[in-house]
Structure formats: C-alpha cells, structure tokens
C-alpha positions as CSV (number, residue, x, y, z in Angstrom):
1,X,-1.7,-8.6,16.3
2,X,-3.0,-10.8,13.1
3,X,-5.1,-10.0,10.6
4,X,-7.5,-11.7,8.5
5,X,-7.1,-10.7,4.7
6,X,-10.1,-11.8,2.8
7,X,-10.5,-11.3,-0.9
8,X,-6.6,-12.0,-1.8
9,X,-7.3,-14.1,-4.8
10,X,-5.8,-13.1,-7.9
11,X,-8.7,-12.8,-10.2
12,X,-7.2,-13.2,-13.9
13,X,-8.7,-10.8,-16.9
14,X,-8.8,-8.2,-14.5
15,X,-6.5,-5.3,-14.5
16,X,-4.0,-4.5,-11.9
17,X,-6.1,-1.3,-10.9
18,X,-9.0,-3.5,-10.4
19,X,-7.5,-6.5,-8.4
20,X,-6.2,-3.3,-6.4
21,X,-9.6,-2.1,-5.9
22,X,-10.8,-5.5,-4.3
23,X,-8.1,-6.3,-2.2
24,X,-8.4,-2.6,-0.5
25,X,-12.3,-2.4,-0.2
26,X,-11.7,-6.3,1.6
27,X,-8.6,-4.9,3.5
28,X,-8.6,-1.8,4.5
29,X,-6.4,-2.4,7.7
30,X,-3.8,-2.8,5.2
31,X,-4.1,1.1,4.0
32,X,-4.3,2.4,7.7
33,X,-1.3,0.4,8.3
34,X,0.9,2.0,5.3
35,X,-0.6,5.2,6.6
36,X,0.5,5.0,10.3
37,X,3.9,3.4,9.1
38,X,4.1,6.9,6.6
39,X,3.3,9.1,9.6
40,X,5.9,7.4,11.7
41,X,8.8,7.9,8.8
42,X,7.4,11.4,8.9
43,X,7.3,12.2,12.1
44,X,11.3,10.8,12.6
45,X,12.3,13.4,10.2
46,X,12.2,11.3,6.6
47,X,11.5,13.1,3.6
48,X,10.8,10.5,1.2
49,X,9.5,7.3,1.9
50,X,9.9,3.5,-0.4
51,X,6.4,2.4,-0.6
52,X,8.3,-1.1,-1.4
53,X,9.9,-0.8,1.9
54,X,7.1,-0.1,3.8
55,X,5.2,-3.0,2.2
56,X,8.4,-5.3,3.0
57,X,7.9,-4.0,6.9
58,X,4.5,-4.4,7.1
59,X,5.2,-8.2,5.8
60,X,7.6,-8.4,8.6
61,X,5.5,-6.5,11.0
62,X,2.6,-9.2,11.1
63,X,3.0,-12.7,12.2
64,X,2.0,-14.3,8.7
65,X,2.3,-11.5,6.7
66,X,-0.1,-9.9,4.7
67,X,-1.9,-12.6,1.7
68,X,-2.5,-11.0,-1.5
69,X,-0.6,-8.1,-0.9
70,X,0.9,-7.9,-4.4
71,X,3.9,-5.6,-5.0
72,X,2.0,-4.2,-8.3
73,X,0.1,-2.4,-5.4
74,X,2.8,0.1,-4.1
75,X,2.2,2.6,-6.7
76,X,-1.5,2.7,-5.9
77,X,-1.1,2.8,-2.4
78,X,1.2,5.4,-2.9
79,X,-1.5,7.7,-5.2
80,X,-4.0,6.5,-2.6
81,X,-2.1,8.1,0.3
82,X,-1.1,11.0,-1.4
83,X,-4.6,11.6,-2.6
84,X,-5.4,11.5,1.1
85,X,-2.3,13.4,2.1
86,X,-1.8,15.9,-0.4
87,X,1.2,16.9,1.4
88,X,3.2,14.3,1.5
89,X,3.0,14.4,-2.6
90,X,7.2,15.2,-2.2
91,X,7.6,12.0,0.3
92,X,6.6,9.9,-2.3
93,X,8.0,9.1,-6.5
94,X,5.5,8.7,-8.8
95,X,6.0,7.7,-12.4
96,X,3.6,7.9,-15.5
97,X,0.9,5.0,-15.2
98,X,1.2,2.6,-18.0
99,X,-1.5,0.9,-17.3
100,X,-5.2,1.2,-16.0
C-alpha cells in the first residue's frame, strides 16, 4: 500500500529535534507503522527491538520507501513510542541526548 510523505524537506538551521517534529506531525502513518511493526516483534516473543532495523523494514516494506525518513530519527521515534508505551521502556536502548 503507498504512501504519500509530505513535509520531507530537510529544512537547514533547524535542529534534528525540530526537522523530527515536522516530518511526524506531516507523517504520522510513519509512527503507527513503527508502532504496529513494535507490537508484532513483541507479540513473537522479542524483547528488545533495533529501531534502525525496523526503520530499514519499513523502507523495504513500502514500494518506494519512506522520503525523508532520516536515520537521525530512530532515537526519537524510539522516546516517542516508549513515551506512548511505557512498557516497552526495556525493548528499547536509549542513550543520553546530545543534542536538542
């Protein structure tokens, strides 16, 4: 099934966070994706989960992939579904943020 990712442009002087913040609110599919892909790995029995290599599958998963979807995203997809998950805090490693 395709889908349209609007808002994808990289926007230079802003901060990783904020590009973050604009590609989610004009993608949200791409959230509920990552979060039915985590229940699946969780549901099969995985206890941690690569937020790399579920952004790799979901590149794979749709026909021409997923525009914009920068890899400086995974760890704030990964706070972002662990803030919505609070239990699957342990499926995921977090580091120290370095930046905003």
């Amino acid at each position: 099934m395709p889908i349209a990712v609007r808002g994808s442009h990289c926007t230079t002087g802003h901060t990783i966070t904020d590009q973050f913040r604009a590609f989610d609110a004009h993608n949200p599919h791409v959230y509920y994706a990552l979060e039915r892909m985590a229940v699946l790995r969780l549901a099969a029995g995985a206890t941690r989960i690569g937020m790399k290599d579920l952004f790799e599958d979901l590149r794979r998963e749709l026909p021409h992939g997923v525009a914009g979807l920068n890899n400086n995203f995974t760890a704030l997809y990964a706070r972002k579904l662990i803030d919505g998950h609070p239990r699957w805090a342990g499926a995921f490693e977090l580091r120290r943020r370095r930046a905003a």
